[in-house]
KELUM-179187 format. One record per residue (C-alpha): x, y, z; residue number from 1. Coordinates in nm, 3 decimals. Example, Ala and Ser with C-alpha at 12.3 -4.5 7.8 and 13.67 -1.06 7.14 Angstrom:
% residues 2
SITE     east    north       up    i
SITE    1.230   -0.450    0.780    1
SITE    1.367   -0.106    0.714    2
This chain:
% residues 169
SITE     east    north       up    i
SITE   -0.643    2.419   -0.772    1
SITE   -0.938    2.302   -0.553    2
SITE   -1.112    2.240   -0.841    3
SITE   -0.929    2.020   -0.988    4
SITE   -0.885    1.844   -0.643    5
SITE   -1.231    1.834   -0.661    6
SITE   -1.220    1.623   -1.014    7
SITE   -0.958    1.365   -0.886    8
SITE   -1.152    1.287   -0.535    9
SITE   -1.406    1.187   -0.767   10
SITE   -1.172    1.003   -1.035   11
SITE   -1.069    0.836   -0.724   12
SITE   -1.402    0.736   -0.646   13
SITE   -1.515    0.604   -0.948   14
SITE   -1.175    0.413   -0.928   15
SITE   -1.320    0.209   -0.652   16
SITE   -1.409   -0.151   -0.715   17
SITE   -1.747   -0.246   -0.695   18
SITE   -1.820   -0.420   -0.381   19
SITE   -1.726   -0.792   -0.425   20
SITE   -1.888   -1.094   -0.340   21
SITE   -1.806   -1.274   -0.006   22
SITE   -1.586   -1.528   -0.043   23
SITE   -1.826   -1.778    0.056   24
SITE   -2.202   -1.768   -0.069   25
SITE   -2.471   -2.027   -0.006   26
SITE   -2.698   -1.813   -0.208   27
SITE   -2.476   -1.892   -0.509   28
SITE   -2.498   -2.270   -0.414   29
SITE   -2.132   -2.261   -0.336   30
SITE   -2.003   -2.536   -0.055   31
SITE   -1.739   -2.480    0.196   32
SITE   -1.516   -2.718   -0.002   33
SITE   -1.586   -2.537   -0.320   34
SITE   -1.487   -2.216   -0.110   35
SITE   -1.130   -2.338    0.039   36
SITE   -1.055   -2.471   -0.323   37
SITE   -1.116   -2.144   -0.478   38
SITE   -0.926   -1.961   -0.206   39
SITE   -0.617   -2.202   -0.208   40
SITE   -0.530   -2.194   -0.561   41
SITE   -0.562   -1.809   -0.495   42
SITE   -0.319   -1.842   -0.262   43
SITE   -0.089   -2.106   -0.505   44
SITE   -0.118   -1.817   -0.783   45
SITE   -0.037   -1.555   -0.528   46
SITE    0.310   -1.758   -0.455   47
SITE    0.383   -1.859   -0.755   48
SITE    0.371   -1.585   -0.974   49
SITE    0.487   -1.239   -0.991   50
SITE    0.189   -0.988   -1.041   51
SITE    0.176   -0.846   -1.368   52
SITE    0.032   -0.518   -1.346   53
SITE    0.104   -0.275   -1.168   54
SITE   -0.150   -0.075   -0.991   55
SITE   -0.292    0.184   -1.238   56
SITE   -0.363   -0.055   -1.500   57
SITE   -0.620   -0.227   -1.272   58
SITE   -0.762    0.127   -1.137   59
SITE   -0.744    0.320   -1.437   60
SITE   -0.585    0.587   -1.252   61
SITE   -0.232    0.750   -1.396   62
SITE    0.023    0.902   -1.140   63
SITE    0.022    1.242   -1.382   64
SITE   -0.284    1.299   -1.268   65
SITE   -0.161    1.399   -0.943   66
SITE   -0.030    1.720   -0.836   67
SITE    0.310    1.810   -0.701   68
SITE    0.315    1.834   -0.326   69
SITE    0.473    2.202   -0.411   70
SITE    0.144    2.241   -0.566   71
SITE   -0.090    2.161   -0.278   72
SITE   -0.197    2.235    0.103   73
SITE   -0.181    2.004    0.365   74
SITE   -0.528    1.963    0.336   75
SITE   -0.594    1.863   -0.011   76
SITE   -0.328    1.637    0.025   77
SITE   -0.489    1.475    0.319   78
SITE   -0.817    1.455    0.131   79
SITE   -0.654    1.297   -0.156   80
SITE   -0.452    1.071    0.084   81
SITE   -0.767    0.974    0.265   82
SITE   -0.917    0.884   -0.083   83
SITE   -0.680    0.691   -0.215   84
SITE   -0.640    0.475    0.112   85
SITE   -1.011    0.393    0.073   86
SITE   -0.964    0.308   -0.283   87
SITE   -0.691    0.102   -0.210   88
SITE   -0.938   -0.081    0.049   89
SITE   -1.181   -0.144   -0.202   90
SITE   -0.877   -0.355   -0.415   91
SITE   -0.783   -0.525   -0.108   92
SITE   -0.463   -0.337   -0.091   93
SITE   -0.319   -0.225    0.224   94
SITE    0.002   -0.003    0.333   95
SITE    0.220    0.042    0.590   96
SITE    0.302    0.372    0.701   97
SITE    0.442    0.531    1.031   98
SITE    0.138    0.717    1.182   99
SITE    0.337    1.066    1.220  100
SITE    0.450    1.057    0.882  101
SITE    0.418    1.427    0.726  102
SITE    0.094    1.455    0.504  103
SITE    0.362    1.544    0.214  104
SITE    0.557    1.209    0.207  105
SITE    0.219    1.018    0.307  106
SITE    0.048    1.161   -0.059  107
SITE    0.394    1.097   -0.230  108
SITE    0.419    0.753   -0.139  109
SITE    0.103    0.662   -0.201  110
SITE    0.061    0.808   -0.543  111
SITE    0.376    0.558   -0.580  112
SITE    0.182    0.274   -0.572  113
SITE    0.032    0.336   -0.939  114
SITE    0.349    0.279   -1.014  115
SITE    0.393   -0.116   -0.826  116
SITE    0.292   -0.426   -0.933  117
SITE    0.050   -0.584   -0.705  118
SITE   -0.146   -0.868   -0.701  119
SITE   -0.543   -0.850   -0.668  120
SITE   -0.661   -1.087   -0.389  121
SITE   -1.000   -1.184   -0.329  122
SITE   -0.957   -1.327    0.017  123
SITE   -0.717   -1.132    0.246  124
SITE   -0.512   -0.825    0.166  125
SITE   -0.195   -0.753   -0.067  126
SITE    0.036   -0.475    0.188  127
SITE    0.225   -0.286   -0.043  128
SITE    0.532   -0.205    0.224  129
SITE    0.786    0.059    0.162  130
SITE    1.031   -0.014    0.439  131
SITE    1.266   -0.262    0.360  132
SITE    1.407   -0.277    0.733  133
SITE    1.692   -0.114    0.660  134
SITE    1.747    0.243    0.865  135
SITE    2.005    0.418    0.620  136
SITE    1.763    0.376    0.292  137
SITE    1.440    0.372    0.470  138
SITE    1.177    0.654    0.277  139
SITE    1.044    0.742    0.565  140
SITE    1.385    0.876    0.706  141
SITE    1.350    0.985    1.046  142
SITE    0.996    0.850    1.080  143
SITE    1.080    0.507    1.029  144
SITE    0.963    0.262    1.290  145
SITE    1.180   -0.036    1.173  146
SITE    1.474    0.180    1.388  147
SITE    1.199    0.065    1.709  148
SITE    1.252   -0.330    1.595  149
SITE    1.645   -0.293    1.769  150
SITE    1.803   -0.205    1.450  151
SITE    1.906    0.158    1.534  152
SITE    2.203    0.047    1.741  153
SITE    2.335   -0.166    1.439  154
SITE    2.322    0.205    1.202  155
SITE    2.494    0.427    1.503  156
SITE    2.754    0.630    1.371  157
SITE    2.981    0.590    1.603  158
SITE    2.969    0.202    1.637  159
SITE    3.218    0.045    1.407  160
SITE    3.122   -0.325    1.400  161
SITE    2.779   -0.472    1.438  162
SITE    2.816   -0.810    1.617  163
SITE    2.565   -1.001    1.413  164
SITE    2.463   -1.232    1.703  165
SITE    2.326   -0.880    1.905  166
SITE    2.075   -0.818    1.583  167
SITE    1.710   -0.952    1.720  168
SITE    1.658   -1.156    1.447  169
């Protein structure tokens, strides 16, 4: 099996954008004004319209390429987690993860994110998040750190009725 890790670290590499151009360049004769323009309308697109695509169209990358978990030792998940984060960098993607999260559910979720439709920003990042703040359907069960933001109490079991004016938000 390490040898096919071996392939897909380097599928995963070649994945990788090519380093992009800074958003502002006065070698390319660009002006500051030309700059914000570019990066508002960017930004007009961004909340506008839904991305189309979802990840693996734009990295050429297909979530069969990846092995089970039951297939794999912590550390060649961790390599291929590590890899993928950096490739993810190079798109301007981001995620948000707890930090103790097992390496298993790390590599799961982020082999998930072939599967999402994200939008490819130039300026700034796109944060693919998997938490949607709520404790009972969280994926990152007992890891989650939304339960640190107050909302814990509101999911006790043994508290019947959530007064919504105690919820921090």
């Amino acid at each position: 099996m390490q040898s096919y890790i071996n392939h897909l670290l380097a599928d995963i590499t070649e994945a990788c954008r090519e380093q992009q151009p800074e958003a502002y360049s006065g070698a390319a004769g660009e002006n500051d004004l030309e700059s914000i323009e570019r990066y508002f309308e960017e930004v007009e697109r961004w909340l506008e319209h839904e991305p189309e695509h979802d990840f693996s169209y734009y990295c050429g990358l297909q979530i069969e390429q990846f092995p089970p978990v039951e297939q794999l030792t912590n550390e060649q998940m961790e390599a291929v987690s590590l890899a993928f984060e950096k490739l993810l960098f190079t798109w301007n993607i981001g995620v948000e993860m707890p930090e103790k999260l097992p390496v298993s559910r790390k590599y799961t979720l982020l082999v998930s994110v072939l599967e999402k439709k994200v939008a490819i920003v130039e300026n700034g990042f796109e944060t693919v998040e998997f938490c949607s703040y709520d404790p009972p359907s969280c994926p990152f069960d007992e890891w989650c750190t939304c339960k640190e933001l107050g909302l814990k109490d509101q999911y006790d079991d043994d508290q019947e009725d959530v007064d919504p004016d105690s919820i921090p938000f």
